[in-house]
Backbone as CSV, one residue per row, in Angstrom:
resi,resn,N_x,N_y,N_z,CA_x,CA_y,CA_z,C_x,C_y,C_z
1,UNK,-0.578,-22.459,14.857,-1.811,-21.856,15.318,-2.649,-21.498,14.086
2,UNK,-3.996,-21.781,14.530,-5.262,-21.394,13.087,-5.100,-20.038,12.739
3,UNK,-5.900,-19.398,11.697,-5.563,-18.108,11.205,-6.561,-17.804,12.349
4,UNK,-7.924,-18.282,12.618,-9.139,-18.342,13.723,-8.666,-17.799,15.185
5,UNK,-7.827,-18.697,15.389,-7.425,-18.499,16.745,-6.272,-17.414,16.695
6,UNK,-5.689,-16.827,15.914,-4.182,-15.475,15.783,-5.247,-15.020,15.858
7,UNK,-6.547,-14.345,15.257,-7.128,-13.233,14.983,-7.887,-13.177,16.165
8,UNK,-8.605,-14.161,16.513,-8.965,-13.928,18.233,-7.942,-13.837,19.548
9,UNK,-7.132,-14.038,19.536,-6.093,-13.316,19.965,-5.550,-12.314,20.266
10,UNK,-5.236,-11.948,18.510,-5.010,-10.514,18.280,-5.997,-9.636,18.071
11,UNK,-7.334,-9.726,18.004,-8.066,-9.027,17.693,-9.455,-8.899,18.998
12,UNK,-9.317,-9.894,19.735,-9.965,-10.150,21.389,-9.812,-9.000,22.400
13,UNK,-8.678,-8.381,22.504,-8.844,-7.457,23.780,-9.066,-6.582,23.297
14,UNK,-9.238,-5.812,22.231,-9.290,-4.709,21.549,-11.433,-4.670,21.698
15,UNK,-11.417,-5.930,21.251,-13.256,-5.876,20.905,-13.710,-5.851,22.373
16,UNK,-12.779,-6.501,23.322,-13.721,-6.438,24.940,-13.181,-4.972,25.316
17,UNK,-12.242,-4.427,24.840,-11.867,-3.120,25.358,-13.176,-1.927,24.869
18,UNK,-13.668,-2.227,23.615,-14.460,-1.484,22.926,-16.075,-1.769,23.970
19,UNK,-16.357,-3.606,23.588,-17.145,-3.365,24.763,-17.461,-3.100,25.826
20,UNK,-16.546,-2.999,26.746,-16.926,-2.439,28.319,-16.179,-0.968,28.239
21,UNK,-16.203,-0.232,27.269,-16.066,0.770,27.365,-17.770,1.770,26.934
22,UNK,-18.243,0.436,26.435,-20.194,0.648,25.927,-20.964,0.446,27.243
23,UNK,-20.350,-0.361,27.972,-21.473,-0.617,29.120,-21.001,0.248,30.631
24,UNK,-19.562,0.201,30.447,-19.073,0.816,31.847,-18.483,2.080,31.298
25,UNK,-16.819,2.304,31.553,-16.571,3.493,31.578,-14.987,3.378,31.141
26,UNK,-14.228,4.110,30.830,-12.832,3.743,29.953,-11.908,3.010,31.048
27,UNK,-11.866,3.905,32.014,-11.148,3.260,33.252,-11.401,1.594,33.430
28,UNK,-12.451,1.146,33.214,-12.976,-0.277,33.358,-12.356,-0.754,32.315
29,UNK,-12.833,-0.124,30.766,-12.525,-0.869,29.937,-10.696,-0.895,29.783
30,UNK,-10.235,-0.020,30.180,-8.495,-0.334,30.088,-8.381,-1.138,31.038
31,UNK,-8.679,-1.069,31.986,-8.349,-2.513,33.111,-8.491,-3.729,32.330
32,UNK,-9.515,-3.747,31.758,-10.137,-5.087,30.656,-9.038,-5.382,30.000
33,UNK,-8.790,-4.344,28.730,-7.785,-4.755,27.650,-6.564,-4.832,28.541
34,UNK,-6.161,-4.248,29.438,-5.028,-4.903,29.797,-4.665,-6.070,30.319
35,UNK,-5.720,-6.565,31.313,-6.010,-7.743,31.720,-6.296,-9.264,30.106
36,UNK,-7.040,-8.703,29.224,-7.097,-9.744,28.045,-5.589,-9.390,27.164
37,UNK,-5.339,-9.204,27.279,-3.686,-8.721,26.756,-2.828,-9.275,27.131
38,UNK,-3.002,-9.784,28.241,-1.966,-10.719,29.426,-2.547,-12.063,28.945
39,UNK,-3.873,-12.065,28.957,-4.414,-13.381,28.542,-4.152,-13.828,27.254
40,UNK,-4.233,-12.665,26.638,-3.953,-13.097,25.097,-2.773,-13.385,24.416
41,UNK,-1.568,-13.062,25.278,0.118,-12.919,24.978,0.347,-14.591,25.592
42,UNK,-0.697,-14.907,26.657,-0.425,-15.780,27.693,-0.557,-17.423,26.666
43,UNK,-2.041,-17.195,26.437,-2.304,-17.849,25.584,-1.796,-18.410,24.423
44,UNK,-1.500,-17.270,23.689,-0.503,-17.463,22.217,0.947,-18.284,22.629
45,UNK,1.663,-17.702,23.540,2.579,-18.753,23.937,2.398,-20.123,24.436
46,UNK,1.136,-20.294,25.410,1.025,-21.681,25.726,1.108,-22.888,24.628
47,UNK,0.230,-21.754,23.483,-0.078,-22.417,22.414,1.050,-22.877,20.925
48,UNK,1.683,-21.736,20.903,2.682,-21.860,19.630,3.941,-21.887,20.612
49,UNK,4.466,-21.981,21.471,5.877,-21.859,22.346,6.671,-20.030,22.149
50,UNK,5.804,-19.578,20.823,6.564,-18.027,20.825,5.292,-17.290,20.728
51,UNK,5.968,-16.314,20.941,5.178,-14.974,20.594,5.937,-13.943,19.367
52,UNK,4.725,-13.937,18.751,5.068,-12.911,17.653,5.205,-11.309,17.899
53,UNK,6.245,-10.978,17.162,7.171,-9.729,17.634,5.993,-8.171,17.643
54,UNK,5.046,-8.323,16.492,4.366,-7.221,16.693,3.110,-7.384,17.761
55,UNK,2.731,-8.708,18.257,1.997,-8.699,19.340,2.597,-8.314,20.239
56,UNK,3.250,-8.723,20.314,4.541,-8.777,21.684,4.529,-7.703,22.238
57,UNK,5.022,-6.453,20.785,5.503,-4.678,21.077,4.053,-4.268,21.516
58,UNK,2.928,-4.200,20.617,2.112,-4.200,20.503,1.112,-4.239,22.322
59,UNK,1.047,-5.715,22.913,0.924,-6.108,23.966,1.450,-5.257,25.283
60,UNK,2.871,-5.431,24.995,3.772,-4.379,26.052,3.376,-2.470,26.255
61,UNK,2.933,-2.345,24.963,2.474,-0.766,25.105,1.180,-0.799,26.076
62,UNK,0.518,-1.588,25.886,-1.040,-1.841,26.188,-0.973,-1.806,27.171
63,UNK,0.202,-2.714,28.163,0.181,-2.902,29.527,1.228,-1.612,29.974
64,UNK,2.001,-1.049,29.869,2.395,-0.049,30.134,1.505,1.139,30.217
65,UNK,1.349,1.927,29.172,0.538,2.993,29.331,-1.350,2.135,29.280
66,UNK,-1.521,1.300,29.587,-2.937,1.222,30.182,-2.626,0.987,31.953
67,UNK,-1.515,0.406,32.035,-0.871,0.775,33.655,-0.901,2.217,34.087
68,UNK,-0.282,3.082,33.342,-0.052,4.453,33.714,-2.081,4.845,33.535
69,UNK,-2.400,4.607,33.003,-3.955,5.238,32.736,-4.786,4.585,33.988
70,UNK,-4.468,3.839,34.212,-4.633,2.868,35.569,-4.500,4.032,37.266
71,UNK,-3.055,3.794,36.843,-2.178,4.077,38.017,-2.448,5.509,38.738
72,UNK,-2.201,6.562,37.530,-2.625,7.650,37.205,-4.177,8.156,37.342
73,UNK,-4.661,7.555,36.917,-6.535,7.334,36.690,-6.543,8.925,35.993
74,UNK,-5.460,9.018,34.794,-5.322,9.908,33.524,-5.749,9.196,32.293
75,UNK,-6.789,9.356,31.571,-6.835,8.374,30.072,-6.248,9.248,28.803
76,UNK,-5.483,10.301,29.329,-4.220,10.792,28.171,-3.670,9.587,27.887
77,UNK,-2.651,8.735,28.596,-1.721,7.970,28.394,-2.800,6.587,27.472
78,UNK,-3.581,6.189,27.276,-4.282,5.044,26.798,-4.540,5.509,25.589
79,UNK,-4.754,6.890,25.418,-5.446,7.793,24.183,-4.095,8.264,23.103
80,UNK,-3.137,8.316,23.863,-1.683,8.732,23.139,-1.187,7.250,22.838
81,UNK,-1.349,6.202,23.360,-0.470,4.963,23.133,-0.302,5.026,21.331
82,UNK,-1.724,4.736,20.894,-1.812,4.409,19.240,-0.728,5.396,18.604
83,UNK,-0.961,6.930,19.048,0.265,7.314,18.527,1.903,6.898,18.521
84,UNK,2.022,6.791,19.483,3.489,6.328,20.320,4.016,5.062,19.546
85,UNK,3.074,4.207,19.536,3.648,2.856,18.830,3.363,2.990,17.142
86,UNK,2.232,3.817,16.865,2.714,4.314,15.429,3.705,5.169,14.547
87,UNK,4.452,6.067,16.095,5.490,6.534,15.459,6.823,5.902,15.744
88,UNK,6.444,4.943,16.508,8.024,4.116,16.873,8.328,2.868,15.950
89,UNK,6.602,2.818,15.393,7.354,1.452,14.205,7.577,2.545,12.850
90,UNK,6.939,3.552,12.631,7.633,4.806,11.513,9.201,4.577,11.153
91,UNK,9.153,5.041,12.593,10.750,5.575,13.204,11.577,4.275,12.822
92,UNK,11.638,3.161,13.697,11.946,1.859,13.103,12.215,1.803,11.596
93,UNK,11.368,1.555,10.769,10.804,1.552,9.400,12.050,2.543,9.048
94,UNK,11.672,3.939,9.076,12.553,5.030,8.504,14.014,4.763,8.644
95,UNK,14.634,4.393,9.886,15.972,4.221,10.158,16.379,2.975,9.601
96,UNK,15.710,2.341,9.811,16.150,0.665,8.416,16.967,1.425,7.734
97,UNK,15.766,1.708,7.238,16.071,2.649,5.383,16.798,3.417,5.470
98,UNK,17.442,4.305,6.374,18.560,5.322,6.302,19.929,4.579,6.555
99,UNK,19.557,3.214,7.234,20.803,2.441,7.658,20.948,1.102,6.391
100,UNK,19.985,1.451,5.631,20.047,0.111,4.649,19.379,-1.261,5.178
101,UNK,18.686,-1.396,5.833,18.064,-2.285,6.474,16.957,-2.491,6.460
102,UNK,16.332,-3.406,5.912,14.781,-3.688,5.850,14.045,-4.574,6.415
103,UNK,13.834,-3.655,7.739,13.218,-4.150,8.906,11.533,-4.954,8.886
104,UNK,10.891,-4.625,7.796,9.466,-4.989,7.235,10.227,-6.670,6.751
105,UNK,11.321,-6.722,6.415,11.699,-8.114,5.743,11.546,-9.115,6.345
106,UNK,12.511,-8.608,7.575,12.437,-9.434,8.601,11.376,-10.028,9.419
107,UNK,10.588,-9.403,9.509,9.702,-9.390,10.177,8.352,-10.174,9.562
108,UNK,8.189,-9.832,8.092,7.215,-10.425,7.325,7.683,-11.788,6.343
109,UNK,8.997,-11.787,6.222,9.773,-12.326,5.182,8.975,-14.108,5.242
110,UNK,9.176,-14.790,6.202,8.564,-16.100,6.597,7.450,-15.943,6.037
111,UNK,6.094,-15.295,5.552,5.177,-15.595,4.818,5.221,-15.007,3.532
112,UNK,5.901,-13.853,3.127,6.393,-13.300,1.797,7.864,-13.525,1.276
113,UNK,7.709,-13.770,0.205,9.418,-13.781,-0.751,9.169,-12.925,-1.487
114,UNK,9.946,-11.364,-0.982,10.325,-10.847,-2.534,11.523,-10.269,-2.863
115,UNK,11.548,-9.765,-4.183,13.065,-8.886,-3.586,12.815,-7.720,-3.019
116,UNK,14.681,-7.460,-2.793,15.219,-6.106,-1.806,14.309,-4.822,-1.955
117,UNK,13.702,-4.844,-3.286,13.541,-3.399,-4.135,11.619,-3.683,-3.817
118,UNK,11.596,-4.770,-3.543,9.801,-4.555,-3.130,9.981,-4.583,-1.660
119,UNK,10.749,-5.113,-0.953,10.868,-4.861,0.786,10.829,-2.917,0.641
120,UNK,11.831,-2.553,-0.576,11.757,-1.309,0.103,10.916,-0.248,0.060
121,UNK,10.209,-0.770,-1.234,9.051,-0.003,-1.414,7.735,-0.199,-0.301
122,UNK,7.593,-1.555,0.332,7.011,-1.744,0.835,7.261,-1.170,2.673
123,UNK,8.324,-0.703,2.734,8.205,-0.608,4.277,8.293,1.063,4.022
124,UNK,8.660,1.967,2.910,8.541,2.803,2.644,7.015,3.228,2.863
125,UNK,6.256,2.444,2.266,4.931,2.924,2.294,4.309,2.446,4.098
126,UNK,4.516,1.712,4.562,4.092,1.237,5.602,4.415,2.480,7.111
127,UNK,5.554,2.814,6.740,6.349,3.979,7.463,5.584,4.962,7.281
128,UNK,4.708,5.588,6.086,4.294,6.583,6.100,3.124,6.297,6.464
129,UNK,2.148,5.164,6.156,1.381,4.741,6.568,1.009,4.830,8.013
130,UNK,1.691,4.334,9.105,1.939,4.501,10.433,2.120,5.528,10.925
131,UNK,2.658,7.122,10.127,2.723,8.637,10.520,1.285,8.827,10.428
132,UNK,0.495,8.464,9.071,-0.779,8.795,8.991,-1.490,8.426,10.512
133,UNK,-1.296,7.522,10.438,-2.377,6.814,11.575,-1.895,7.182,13.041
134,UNK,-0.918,7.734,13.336,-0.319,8.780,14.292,-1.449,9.675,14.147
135,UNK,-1.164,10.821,13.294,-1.721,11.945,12.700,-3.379,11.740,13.250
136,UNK,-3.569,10.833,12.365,-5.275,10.626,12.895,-5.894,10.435,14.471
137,UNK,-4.874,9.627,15.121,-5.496,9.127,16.231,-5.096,10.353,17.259
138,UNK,-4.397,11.420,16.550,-3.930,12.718,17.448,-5.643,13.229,17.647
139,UNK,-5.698,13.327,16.043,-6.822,14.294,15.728,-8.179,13.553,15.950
140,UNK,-8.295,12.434,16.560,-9.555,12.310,16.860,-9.837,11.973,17.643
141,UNK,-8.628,12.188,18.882,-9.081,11.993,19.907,-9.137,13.164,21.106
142,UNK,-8.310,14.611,20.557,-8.054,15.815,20.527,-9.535,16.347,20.335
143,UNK,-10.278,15.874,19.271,-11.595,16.449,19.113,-12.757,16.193,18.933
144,UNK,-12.693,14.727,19.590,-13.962,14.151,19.632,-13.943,13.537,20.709
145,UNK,-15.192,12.687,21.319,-15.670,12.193,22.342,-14.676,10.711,22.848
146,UNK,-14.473,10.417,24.113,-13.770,9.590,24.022,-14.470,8.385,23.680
147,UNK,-15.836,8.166,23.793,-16.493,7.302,23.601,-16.536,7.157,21.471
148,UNK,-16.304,8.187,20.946,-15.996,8.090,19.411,-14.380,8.086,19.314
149,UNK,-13.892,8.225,20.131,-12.503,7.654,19.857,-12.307,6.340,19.933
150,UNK,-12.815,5.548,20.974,-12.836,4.345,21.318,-13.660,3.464,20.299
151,UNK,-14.427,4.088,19.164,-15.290,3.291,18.177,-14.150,3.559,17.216
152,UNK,-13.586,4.888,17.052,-12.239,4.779,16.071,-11.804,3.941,16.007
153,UNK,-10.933,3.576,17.312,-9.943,2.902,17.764,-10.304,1.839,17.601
154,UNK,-11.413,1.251,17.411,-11.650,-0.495,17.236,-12.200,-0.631,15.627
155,UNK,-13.455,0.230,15.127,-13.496,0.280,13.691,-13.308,1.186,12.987
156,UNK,-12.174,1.675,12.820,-11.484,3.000,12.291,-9.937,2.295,11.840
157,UNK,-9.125,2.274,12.965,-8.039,1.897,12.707,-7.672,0.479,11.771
158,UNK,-8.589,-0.458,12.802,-8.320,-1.801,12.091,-9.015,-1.921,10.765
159,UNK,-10.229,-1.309,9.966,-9.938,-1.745,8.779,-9.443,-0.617,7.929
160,UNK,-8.733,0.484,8.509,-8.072,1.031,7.035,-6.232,0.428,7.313
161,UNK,-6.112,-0.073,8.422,-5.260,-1.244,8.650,-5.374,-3.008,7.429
162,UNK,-6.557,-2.966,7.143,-6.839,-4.201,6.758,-6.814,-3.739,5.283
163,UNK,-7.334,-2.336,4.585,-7.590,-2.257,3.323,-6.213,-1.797,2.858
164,UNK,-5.146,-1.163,4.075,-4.188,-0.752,3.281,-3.507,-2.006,3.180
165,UNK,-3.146,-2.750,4.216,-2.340,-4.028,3.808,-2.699,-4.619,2.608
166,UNK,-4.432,-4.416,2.088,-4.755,-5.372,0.896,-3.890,-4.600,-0.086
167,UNK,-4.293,-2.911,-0.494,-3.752,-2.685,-1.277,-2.637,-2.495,-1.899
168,UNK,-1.582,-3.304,-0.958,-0.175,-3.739,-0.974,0.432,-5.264,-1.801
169,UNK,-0.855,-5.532,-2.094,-0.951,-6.604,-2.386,-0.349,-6.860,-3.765
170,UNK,-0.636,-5.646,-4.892,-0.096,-5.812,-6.087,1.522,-5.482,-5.914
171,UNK,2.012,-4.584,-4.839,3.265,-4.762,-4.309,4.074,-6.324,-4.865
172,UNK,3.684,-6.606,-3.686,3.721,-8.134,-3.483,3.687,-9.122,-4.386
173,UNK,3.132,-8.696,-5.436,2.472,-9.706,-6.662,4.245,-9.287,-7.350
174,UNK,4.434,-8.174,-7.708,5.084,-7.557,-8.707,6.440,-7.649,-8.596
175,UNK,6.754,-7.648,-7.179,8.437,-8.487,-6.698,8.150,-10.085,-6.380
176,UNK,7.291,-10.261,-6.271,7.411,-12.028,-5.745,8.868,-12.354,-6.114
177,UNK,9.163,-13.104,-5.131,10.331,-14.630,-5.508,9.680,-15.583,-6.293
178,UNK,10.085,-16.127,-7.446,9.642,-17.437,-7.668,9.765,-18.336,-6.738
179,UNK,8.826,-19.344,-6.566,8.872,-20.059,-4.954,10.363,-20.914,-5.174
180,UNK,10.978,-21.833,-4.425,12.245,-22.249,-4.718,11.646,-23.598,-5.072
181,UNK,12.033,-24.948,-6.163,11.433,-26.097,-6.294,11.943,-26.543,-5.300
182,UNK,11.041,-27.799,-4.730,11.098,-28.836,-3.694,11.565,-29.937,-4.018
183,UNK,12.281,-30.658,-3.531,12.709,-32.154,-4.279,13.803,-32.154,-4.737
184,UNK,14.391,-33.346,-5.078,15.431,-33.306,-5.478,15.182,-32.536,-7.094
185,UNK,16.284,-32.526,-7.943,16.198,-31.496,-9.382,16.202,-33.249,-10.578
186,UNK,15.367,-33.013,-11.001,15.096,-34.221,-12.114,16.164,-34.366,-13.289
187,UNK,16.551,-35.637,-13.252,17.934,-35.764,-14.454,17.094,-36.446,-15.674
C-alpha cells in the first residue's frame, strides 16, 4: 500500500469526524468516524490482506466507545477514549520494560533496525510521551468547549504526534543497524 493511501486511511475518519462535527453536532460526527473506521479498517484489508496492529487497536476503541457515545447518547465515553488508549499503550510500553521486552520493537522493527539499547530508549520516551497526551486530552476537554476539543483532537494531537516522532529521529540515526549486505559475499 502507497504511503498516500495508509495516511488517507489512517488519517480519513478522524478529518470527516472533525468535519461533521463543524456542520452538525458530535453525536453525528461520532456516528461518522465510526462508520469511516469500519470503512477504513475495511478497506486497508481488502487492500494489503492485513491490518496493521496500531490501526487495528486504534480502530476497535473508536468503535467501542463511539458505540457507547452512540448507545448511551453520553459524549464522556468519545471524549475519554484518547485517554484510555493513551494510557494502555503507556501501560503496554512500561510493562515491556519492567518485563524486559520491547514492545515498540516489535511493532516498528520491519521499517527500523536498531539496537536493544535504542528500542529502549525509544519506547521509554514514547511511554511517557503517551501519559503526556493522556494528561492533555484530560485537560482539554475537562475545560474547554467540545467543539475546541474536537479541533484539539484533529490538529493538536496529530501534529505534536508528528513532531515528536520527528524528533526521535536522531534516536534512530544514533543506534541504526548497519543495513545487512545483499548478495552473495564477493571472493
Amino acid at each position: 500500500m502507497n504511503q498516500f493511501t495508509k495516511m488517507a486511511l489512517e488519517m480519513g475518519p478522524l478529518i470527516l469526524f472533525f468535519a461533521a462535527n463543524a456542520t452538525t453536532n458530535l453525536m453525528t460526527a461520532t456516528a461518522v468516524f465510526v462508520a469511516a473506521t469500519v470503512v477504513a479498517l475495511s478497506v486497508s484489508y481488502i487492500i494489503a490482506r492485513t491490518i496493521p496492529i496500531m490501526p487495528l487497536i486504534g480502530g476497535a476503541f473508536v468503535i467501542v466507545f463511539g458505540g457507547l457515545t452512540l448507545y448511551l447518547d453520553d459524549d464522556l465515553f468519545i471524549k475519554i477514549k484518547p485517554t484510555i488508549v493513551n494510557l494502555l499503550f503507556a501501560a503496554i510500553l512500561f510493562g515491556g520494560l519492567m518485563a524486559g521486552k520491547l514492545f515498540l520493537k516489535l511493532v516498528l522493527e520491519s521499517a527500523f533496525k536498531a539496537t536493544d539499547e535504542g528500542w529502549r530508549i525509544l519506547t521509554w520516551r514514547w511511554a511517557i510521551f503517551f501519559v503526556v497526551l493522556a494528561v492533555i486530552n484530560e485537560v482539554v476537554w475537562r475545560n474547554f468547549s467540545t467543539d475546541t476539543w474536537v479541533a484539539f483532537k484533529v490538529w493538536g494531537i496529530m501534529p505534536l504526534t508528528m513532531v515528536f516522532g520527528m524528533a526521535q529521529v536522531p534516536v534512530l540515526m544514533k543506534y541504526q543497524l548497519p543495513e545487512e549486505e545483499s548478495g552473495p559475499a564477493a571472493s
